[in-house]
C-alpha positions in Angstrom: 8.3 58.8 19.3 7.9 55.8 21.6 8.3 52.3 20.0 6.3 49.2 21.9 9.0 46.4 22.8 6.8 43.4 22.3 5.8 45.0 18.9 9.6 45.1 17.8 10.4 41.7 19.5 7.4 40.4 17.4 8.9 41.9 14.1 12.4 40.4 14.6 11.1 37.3 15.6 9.5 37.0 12.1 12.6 38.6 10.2 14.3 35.4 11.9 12.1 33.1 10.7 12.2 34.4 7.2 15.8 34.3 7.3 15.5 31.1 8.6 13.1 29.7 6.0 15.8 31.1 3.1 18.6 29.1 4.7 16.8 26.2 5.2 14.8 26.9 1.8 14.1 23.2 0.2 16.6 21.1 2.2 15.5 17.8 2.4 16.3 16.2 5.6 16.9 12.8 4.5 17.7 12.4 1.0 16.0 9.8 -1.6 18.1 6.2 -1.0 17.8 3.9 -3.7 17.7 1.1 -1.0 14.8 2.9 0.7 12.6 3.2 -2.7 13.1 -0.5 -3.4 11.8 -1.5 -0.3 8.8 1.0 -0.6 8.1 -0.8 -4.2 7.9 -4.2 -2.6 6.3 -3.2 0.2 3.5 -1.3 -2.1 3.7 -4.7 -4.7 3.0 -7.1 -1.5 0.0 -4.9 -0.2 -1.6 -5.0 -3.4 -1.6 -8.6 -4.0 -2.5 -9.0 -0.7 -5.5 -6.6 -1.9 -6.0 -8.4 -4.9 -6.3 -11.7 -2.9 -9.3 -10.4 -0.8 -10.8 -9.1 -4.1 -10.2 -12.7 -5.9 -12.0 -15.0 -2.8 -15.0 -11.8 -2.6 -15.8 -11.9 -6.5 -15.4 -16.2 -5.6 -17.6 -15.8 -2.8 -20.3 -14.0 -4.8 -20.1 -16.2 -8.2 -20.6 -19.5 -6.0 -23.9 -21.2 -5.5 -26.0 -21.6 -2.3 -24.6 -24.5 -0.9 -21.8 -25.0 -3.0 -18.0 -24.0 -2.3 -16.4 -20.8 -3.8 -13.5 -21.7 -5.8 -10.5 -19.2 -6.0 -7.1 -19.7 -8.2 -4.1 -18.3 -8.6 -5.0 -17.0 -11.8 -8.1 -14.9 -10.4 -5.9 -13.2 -8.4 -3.3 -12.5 -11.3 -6.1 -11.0 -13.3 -7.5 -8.7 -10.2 -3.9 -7.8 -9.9 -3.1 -6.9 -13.6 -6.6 -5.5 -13.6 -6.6 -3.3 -10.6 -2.6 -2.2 -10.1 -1.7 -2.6 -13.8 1.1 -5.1 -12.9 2.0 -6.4 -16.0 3.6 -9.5 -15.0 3.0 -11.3 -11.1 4.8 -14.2 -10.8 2.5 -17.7 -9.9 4.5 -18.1 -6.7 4.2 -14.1 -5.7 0.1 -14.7 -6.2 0.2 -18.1 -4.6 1.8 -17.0 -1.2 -0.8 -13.4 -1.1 -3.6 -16.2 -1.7 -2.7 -18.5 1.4 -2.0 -15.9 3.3 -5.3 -14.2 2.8 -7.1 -17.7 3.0 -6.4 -18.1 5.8 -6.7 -14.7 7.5 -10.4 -15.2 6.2 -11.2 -18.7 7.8 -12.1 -19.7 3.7 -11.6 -23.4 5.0 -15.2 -23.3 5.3 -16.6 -22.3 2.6 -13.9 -22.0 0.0 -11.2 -24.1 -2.3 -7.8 -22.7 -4.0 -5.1 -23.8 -5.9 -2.9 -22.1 -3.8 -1.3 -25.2 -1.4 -0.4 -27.1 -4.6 
């Protein structure tokens, strides 16, 4: 009875890796930090404002008149905020600085006023 080397080298090769997947079985390679979750949380939070700032000067945008400015507060983009992430709470200042920062990125100057600066 002849056996085919590459046939056997095939089957060990897969015992090893089974082996290897038992060993290794479930091993996380870097586990959870606390410090690393916080940062992903205010990372997410800041996004989503950010989000919710773009949604705020849009839903402006469309509500304003031919010819006449949009207006866009603080408080729009605390609603679209609590609305649309389910924040419960955003602090004015949190809102304030996603709102400028969004302002600006979309040249609103133009055709747009806030509350933000104040």
């Amino acid at each position: 009875m002849r056996h085919d080397p590459g046939g056997l080298l095939f089957i060990a090769l897969g015992l090893a890796l089974v082996a290897a997947g038992f060993v290794w079985r479930g091993r996380v390679l870097r586990p959870l930090s606390v410090k690393r979750a916080q940062a992903a949380v205010i990372r997410e939070r800041s996004r989503n404002l950010l989000r919710s700032a773009d949604m705020a000067i849009a839903e402006a945008r469309r509500r304003a008149a031919r010819g006449e400015p949009a207006i866009v507060t603080v408080k729009d983009v605390t609603r679209v905020a609590c609305q649309h992430y389910g924040y419960r709470f955003v602090e004015r200042e949190e809102a304030a600085a996603a709102l400028r920062q969004r302002y600006e990125a979309a040249d609103c100057r133009v055709d747009c006023m806030t509350d933000a600066f104040s």
